[in-house]
MOPAC internal coordinates of N, CA, C and O (Angstrom, degrees):
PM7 1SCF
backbone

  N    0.0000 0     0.00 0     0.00 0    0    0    0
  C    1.4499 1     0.00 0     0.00 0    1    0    0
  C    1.5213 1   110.80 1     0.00 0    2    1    0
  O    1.2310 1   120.66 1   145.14 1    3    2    1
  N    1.6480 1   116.35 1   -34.86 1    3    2    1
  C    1.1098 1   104.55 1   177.32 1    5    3    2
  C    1.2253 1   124.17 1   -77.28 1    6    5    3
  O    1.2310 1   106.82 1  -171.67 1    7    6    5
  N    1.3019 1   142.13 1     8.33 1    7    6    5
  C    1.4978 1   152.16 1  -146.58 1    9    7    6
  C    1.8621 1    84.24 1  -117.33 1   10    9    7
  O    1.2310 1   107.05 1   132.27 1   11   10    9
  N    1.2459 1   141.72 1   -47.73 1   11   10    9
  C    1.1077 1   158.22 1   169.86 1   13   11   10
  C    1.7137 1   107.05 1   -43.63 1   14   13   11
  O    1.2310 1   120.21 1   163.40 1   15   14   13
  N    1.2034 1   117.21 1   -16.60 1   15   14   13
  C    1.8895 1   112.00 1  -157.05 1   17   15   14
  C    1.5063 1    96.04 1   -76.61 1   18   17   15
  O    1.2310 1   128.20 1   -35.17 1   19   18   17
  N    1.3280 1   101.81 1   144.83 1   19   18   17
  C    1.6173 1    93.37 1   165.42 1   21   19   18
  C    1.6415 1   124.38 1   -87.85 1   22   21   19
  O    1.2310 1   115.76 1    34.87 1   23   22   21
  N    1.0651 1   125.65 1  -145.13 1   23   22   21
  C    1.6158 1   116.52 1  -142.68 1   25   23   22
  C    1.8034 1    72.64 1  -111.49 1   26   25   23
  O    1.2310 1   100.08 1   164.47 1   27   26   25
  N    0.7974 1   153.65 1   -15.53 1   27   26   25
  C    1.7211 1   159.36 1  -153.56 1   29   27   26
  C    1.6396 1   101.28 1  -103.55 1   30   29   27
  O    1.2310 1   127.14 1   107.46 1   31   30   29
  N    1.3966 1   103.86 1   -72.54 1   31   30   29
  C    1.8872 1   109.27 1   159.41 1   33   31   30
  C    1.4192 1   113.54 1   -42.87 1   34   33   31
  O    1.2310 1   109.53 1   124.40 1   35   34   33
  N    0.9468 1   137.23 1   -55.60 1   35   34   33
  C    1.1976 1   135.91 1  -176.65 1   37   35   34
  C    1.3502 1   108.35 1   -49.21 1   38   37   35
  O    1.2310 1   120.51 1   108.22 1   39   38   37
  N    1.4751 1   116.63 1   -71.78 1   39   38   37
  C    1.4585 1   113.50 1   178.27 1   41   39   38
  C    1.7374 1   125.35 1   -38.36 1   42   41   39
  O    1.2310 1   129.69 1   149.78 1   43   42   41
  N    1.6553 1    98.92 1   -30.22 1   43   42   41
  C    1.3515 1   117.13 1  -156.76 1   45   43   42
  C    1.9451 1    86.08 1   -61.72 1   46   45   43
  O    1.2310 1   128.92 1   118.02 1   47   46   45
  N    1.4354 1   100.43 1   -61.98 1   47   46   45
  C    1.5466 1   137.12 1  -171.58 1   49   47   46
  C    1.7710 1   101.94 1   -54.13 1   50   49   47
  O    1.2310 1   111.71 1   163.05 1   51   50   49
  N    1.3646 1   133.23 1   -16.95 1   51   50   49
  C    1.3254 1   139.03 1  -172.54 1   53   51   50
  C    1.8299 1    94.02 1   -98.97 1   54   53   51
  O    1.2310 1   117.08 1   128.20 1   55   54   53
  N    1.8117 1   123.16 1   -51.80 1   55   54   53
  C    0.9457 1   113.86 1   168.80 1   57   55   54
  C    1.5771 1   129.01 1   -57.13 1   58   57   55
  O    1.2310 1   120.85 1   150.80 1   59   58   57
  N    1.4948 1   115.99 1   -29.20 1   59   58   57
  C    1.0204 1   116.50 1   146.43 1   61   59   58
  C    1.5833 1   162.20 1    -5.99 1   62   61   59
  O    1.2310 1   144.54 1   106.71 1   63   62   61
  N    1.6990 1    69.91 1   -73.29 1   63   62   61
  C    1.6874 1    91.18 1   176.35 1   65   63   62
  C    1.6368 1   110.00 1   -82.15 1   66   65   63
  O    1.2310 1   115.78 1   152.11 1   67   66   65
  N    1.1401 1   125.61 1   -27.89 1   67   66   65
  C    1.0069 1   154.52 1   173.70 1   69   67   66
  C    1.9391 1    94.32 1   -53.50 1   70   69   67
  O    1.2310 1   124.48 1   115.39 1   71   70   69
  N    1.1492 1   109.01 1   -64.61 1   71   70   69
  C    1.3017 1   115.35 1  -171.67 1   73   71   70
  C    1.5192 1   104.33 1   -62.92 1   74   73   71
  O    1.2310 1   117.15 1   130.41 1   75   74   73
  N    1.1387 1   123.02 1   -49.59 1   75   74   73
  C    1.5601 1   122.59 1   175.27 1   77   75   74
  C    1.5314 1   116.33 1   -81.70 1   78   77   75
  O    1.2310 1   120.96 1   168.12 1   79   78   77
  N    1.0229 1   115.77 1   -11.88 1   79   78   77
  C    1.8044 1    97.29 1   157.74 1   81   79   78
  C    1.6040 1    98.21 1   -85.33 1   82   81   79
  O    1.2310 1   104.69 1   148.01 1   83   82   81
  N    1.3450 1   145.89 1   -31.99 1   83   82   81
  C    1.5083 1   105.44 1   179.43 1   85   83   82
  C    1.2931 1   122.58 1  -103.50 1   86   85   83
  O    1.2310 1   133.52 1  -151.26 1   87   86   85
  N    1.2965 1    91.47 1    28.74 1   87   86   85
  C    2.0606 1   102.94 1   167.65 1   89   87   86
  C    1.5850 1    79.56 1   -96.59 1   90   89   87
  O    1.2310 1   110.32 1   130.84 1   91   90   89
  N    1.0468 1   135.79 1   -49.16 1   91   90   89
  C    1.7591 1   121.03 1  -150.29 1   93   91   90
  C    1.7853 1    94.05 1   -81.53 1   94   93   91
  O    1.2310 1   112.69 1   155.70 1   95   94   93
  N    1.7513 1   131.41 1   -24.30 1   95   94   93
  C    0.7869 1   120.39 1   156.95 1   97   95   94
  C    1.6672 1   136.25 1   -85.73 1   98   97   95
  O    1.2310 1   126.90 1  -145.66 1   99   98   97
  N    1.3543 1   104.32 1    34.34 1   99   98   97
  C    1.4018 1   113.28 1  -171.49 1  101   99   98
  C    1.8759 1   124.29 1    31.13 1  102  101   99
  O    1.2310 1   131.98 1  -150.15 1  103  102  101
  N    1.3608 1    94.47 1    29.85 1  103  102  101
  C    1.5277 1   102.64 1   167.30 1  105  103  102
  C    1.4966 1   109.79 1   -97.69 1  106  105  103
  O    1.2310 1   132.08 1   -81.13 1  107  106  105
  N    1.3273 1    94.27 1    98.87 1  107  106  105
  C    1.5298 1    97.51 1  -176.93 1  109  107  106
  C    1.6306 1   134.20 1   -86.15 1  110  109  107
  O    1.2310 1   130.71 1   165.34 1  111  110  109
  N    1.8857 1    96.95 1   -14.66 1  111  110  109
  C    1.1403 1    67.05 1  -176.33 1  113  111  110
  C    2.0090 1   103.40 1  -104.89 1  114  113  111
  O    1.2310 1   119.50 1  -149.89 1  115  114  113
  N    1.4601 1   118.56 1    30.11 1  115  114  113
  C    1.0903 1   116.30 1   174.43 1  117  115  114
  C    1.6657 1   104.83 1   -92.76 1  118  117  115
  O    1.2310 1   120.49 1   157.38 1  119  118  117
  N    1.6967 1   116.68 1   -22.62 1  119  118  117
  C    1.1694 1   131.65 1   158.79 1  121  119  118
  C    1.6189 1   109.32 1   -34.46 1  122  121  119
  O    1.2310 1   125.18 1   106.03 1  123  122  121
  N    1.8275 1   107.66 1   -73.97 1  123  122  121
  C    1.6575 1   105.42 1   164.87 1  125  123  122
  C    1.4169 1   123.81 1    -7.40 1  126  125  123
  O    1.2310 1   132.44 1    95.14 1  127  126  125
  N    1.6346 1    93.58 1   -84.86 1  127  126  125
  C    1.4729 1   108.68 1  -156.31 1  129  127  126
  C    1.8340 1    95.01 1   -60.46 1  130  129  127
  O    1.2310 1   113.24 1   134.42 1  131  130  129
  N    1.4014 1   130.38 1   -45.58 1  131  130  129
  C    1.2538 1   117.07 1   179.11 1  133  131  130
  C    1.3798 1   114.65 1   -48.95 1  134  133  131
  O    1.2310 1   109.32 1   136.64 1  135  134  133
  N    1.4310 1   137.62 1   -43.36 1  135  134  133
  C    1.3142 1   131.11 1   171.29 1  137  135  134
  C    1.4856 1   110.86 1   -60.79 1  138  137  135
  O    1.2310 1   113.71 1   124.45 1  139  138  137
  N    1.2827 1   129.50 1   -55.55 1  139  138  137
  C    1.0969 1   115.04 1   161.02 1  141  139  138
  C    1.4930 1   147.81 1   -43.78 1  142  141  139
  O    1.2310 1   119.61 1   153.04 1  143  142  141
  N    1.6103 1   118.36 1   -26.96 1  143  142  141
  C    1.1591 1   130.31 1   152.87 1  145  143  142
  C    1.6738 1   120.80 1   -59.24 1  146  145  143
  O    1.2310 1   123.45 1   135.17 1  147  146  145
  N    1.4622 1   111.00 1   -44.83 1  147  146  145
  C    0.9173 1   115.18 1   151.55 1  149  147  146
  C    1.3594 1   154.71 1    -0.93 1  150  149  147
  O    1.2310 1   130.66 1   106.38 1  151  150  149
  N    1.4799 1    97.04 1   -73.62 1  151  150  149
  C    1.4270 1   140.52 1  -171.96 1  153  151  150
  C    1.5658 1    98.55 1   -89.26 1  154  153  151
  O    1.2310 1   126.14 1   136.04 1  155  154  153
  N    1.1690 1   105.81 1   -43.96 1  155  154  153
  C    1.7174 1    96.79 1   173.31 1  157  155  154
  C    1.5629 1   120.24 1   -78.03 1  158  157  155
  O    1.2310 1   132.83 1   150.21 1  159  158  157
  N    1.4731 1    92.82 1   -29.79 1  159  158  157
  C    1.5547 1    81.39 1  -177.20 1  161  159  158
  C    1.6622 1   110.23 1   -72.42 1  162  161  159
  O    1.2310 1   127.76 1   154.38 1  163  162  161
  N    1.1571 1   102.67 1   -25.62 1  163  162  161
  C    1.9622 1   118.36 1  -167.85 1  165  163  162
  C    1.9952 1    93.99 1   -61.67 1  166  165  163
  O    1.2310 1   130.58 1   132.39 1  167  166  165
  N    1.3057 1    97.19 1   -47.61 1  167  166  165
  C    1.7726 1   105.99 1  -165.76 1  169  167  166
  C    2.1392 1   100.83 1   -63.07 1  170  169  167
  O    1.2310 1   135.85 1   124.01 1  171  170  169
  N    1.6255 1    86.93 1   -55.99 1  171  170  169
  C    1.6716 1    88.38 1   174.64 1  173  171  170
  C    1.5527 1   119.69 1   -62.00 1  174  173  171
  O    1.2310 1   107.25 1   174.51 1  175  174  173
  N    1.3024 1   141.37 1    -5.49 1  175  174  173
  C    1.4654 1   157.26 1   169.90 1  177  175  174
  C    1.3354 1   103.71 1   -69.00 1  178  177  175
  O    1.2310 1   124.40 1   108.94 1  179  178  177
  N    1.5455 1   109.16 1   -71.06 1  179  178  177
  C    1.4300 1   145.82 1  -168.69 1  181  179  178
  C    1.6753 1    91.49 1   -36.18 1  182  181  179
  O    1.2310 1   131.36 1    96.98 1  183  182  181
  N    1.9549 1    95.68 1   -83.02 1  183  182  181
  C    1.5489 1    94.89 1  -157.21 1  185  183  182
  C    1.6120 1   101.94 1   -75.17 1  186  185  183
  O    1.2310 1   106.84 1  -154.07 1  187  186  185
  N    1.1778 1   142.10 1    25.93 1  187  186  185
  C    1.2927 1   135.67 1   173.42 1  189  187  186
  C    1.5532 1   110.33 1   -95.94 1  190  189  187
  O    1.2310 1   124.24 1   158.07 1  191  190  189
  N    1.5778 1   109.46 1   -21.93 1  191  190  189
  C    1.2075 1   133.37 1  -157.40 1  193  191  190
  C    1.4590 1   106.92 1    57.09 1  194  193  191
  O    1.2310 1   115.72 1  -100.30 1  195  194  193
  N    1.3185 1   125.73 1    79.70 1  195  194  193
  C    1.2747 1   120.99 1  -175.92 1  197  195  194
  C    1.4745 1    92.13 1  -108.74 1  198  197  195
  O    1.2310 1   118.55 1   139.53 1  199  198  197
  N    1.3371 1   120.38 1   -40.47 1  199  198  197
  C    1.7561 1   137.65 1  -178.76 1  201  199  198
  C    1.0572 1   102.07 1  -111.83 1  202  201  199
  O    1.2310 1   126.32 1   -23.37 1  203  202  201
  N    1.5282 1   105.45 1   156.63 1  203  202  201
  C    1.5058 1   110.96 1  -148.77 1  205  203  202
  C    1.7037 1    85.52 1  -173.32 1  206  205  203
  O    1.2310 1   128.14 1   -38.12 1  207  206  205
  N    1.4408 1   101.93 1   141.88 1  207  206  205
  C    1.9793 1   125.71 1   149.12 1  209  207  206
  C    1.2364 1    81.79 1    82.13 1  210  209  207
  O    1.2310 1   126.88 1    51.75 1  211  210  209
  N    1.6234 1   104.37 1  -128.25 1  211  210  209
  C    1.6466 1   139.43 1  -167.08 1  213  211  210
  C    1.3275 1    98.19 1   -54.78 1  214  213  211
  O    1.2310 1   120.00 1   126.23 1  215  214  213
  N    1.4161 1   117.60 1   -53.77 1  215  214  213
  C    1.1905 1   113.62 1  -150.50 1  217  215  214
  C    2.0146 1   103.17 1   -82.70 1  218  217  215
  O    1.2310 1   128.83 1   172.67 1  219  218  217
  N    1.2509 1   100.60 1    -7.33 1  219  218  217
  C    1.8967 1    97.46 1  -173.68 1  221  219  218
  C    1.6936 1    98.10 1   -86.23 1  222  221  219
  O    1.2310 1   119.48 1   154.56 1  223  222  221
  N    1.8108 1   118.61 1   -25.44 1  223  222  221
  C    1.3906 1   115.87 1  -173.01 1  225  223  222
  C    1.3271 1    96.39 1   -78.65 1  226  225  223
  O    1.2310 1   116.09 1   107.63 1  227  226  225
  N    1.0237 1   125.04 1   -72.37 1  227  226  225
  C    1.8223 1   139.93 1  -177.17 1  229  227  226
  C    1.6067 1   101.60 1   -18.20 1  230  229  227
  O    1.2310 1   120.78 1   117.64 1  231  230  229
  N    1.6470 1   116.11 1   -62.36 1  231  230  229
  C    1.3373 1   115.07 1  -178.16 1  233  231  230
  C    1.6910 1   113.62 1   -84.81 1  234  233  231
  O    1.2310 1   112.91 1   178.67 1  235  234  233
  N    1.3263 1   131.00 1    -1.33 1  235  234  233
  C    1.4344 1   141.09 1   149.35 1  237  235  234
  C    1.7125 1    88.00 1   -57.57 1  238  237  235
  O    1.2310 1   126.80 1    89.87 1  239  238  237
  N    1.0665 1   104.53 1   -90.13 1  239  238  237
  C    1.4291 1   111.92 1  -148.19 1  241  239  238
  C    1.9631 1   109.13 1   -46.00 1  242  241  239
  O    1.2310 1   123.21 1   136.32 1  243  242  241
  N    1.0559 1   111.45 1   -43.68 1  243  242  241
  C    1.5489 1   115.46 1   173.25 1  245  243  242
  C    1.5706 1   106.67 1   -47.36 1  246  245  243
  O    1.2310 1   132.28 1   121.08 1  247  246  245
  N    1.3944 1    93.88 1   -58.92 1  247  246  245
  C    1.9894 1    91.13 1   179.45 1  249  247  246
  C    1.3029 1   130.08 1   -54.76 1  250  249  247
  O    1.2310 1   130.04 1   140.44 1  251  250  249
  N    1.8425 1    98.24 1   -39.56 1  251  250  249
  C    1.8052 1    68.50 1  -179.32 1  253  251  250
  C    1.3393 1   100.28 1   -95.33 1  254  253  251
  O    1.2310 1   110.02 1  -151.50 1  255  254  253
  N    1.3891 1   136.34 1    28.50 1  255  254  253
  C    1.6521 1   134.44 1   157.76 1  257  255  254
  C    1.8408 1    90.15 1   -71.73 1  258  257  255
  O    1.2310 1   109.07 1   132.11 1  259  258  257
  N    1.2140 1   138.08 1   -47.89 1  259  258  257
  C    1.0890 1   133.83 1  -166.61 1  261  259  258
  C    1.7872 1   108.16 1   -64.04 1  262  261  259
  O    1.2310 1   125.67 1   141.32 1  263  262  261
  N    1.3643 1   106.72 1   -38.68 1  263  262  261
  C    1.4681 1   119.86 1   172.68 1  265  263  262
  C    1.0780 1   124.41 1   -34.77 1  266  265  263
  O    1.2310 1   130.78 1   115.35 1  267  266  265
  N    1.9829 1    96.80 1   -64.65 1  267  266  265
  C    1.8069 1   113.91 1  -154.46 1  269  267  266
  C    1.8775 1    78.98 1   -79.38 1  270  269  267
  O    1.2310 1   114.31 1   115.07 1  271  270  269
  N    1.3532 1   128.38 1   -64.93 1  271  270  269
  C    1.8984 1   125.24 1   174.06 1  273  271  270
  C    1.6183 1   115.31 1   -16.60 1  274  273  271
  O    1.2310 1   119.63 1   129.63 1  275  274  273
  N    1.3799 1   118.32 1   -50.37 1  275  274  273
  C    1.2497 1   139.73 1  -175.39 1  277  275  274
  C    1.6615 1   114.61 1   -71.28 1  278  277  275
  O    1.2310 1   124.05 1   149.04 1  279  278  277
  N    1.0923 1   109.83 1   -30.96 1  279  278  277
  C    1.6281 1   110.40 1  -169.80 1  281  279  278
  C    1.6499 1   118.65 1   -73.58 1  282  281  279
  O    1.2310 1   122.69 1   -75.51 1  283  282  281
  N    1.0202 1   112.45 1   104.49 1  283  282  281
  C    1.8035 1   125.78 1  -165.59 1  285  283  282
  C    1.2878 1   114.00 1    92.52 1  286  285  283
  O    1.2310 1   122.53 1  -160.66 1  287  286  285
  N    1.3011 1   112.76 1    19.34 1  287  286  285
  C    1.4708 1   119.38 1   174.96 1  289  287  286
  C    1.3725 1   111.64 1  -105.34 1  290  289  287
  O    1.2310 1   121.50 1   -87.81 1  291  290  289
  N    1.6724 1   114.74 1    92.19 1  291  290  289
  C    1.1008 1   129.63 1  -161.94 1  293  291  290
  C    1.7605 1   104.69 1  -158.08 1  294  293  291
  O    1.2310 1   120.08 1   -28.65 1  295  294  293
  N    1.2475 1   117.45 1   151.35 1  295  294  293
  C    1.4250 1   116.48 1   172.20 1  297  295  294
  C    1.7957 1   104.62 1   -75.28 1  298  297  295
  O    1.2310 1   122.89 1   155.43 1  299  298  297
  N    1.4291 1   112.06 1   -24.57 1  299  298  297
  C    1.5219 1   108.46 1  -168.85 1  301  299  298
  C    1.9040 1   107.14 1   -69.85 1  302  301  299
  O    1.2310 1   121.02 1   147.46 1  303  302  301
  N    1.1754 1   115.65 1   -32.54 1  303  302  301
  C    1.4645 1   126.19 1   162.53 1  305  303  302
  C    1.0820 1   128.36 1   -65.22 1  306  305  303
  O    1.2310 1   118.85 1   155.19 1  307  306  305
  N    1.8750 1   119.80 1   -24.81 1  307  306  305
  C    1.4824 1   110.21 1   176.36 1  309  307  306
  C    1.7170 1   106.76 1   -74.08 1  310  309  307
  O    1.2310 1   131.47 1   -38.88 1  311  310  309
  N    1.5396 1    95.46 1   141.12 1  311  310  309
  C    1.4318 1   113.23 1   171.28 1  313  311  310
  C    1.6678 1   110.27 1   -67.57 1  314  313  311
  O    1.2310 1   123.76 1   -33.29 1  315  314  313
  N    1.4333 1   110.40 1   146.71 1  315  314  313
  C    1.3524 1    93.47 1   166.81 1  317  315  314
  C    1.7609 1   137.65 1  -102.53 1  318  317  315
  O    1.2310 1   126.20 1   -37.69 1  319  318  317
  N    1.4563 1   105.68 1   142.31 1  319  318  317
  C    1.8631 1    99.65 1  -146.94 1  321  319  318
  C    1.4843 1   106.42 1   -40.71 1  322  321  319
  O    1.2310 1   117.78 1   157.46 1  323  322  321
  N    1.7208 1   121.83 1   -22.54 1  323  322  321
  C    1.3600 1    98.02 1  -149.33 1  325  323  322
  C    1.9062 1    88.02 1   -86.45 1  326  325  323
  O    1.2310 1   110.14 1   167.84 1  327  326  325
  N    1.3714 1   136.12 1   -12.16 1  327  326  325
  C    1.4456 1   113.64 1   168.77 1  329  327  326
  C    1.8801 1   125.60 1   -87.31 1  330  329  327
  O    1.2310 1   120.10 1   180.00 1  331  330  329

Protein backbone atom coordinates (compact mmCIF):
# COMPACT_ATOMS: atom_id res chain seq x y z
CA UNK A 1 0.00 0.00 0.00
CA UNK A 2 2.76 2.15 0.67
CA UNK A 3 4.45 1.92 -2.79
CA UNK A 4 0.88 3.36 -4.04
CA UNK A 5 1.20 6.96 -1.91
CA UNK A 6 1.21 9.86 -3.91
CA UNK A 7 3.93 12.51 -4.01
CA UNK A 8 1.53 14.79 -1.34
CA UNK A 9 1.25 11.60 1.24
CA UNK A 10 4.58 11.13 1.11
CA UNK A 11 5.56 14.52 2.15
CA UNK A 12 2.69 14.35 4.67
CA UNK A 13 4.51 10.83 5.95
CA UNK A 14 8.30 12.56 5.75
CA UNK A 15 6.83 15.37 8.17
CA UNK A 16 5.84 12.71 10.15
CA UNK A 17 8.65 10.90 10.74
CA UNK A 18 10.25 13.90 11.48
CA UNK A 19 7.59 14.49 14.14
CA UNK A 20 8.20 11.12 15.83
CA UNK A 21 11.85 11.09 16.04
CA UNK A 22 11.69 14.30 18.19
CA UNK A 23 8.90 13.10 20.37
CA UNK A 24 11.15 9.84 20.85
CA UNK A 25 13.99 12.43 21.32
CA UNK A 26 12.20 14.49 23.84
CA UNK A 27 12.82 17.66 21.80
CA UNK A 28 9.75 19.14 22.20
CA UNK A 29 9.72 22.06 21.09
CA UNK A 30 11.02 21.04 17.45
CA UNK A 31 8.12 18.38 18.01
CA UNK A 32 5.76 21.81 17.94
CA UNK A 33 6.87 23.29 14.95
CA UNK A 34 6.67 19.65 13.21
CA UNK A 35 2.96 19.45 14.13
CA UNK A 36 2.54 22.66 13.04
CA UNK A 37 4.12 22.24 9.68
CA UNK A 38 2.08 19.56 9.49
CA UNK A 39 -1.12 21.04 9.89
CA UNK A 40 -0.28 23.53 7.31
CA UNK A 41 0.88 21.44 4.94
CA UNK A 42 -2.35 18.93 5.56
CA UNK A 43 -4.77 22.33 5.31
CA UNK A 44 -2.73 23.55 2.00
CA UNK A 45 -3.24 19.75 0.38
CA UNK A 46 -6.80 19.70 1.65
CA UNK A 47 -8.08 23.01 0.11
CA UNK A 48 -6.04 22.51 -3.14
CA UNK A 49 -7.65 19.16 -3.35
CA UNK A 50 -4.41 17.55 -3.68
CA UNK A 51 -5.80 14.63 -1.02
CA UNK A 52 -8.84 13.33 -1.25
CA UNK A 53 -11.42 10.22 0.26
CA UNK A 54 -9.56 7.66 2.53
CA UNK A 55 -6.60 9.17 2.31
CA UNK A 56 -7.86 13.06 3.60
CA UNK A 57 -9.72 11.02 6.81
CA UNK A 58 -6.72 8.67 7.63
CA UNK A 59 -4.38 11.85 7.66
CA UNK A 60 -7.32 14.04 9.56
CA UNK A 61 -7.56 11.49 11.97
CA UNK A 62 -3.63 10.90 12.69
CA UNK A 63 -3.30 14.72 13.21
CA UNK A 64 -5.43 15.52 15.56
CA UNK A 65 -4.20 12.12 17.44
CA UNK A 66 -0.89 14.14 17.16
CA UNK A 67 -2.82 17.25 18.67
CA UNK A 68 -4.72 15.75 21.71
CA UNK A 69 -0.54 13.67 22.31
CA UNK A 70 0.91 17.16 21.78
CA UNK A 71 -1.11 19.34 24.14
CA UNK A 72 1.22 20.47 27.20
CA UNK A 73 3.99 19.07 25.52
CA UNK A 74 6.28 21.83 25.85
CA UNK A 75 9.55 22.59 27.84
CA UNK A 76 7.60 25.85 29.20
CA UNK A 77 5.20 23.31 31.26
CA UNK A 78 7.85 21.01 32.55
CA UNK A 79 8.12 21.46 36.29
CA UNK A 80 11.44 21.69 37.57
CA UNK A 81 12.86 18.28 39.27
CA UNK A 82 14.30 20.10 42.14
CA UNK A 83 10.42 21.36 43.29
Amino acid sequence: MGLFKTKYERELDMIMTRLEMNMSNNYKDNAQMNLKELEEAFTRMKDAGQIKGASLDKYDKIINGYIEKLKGYSHKDQKPYWH
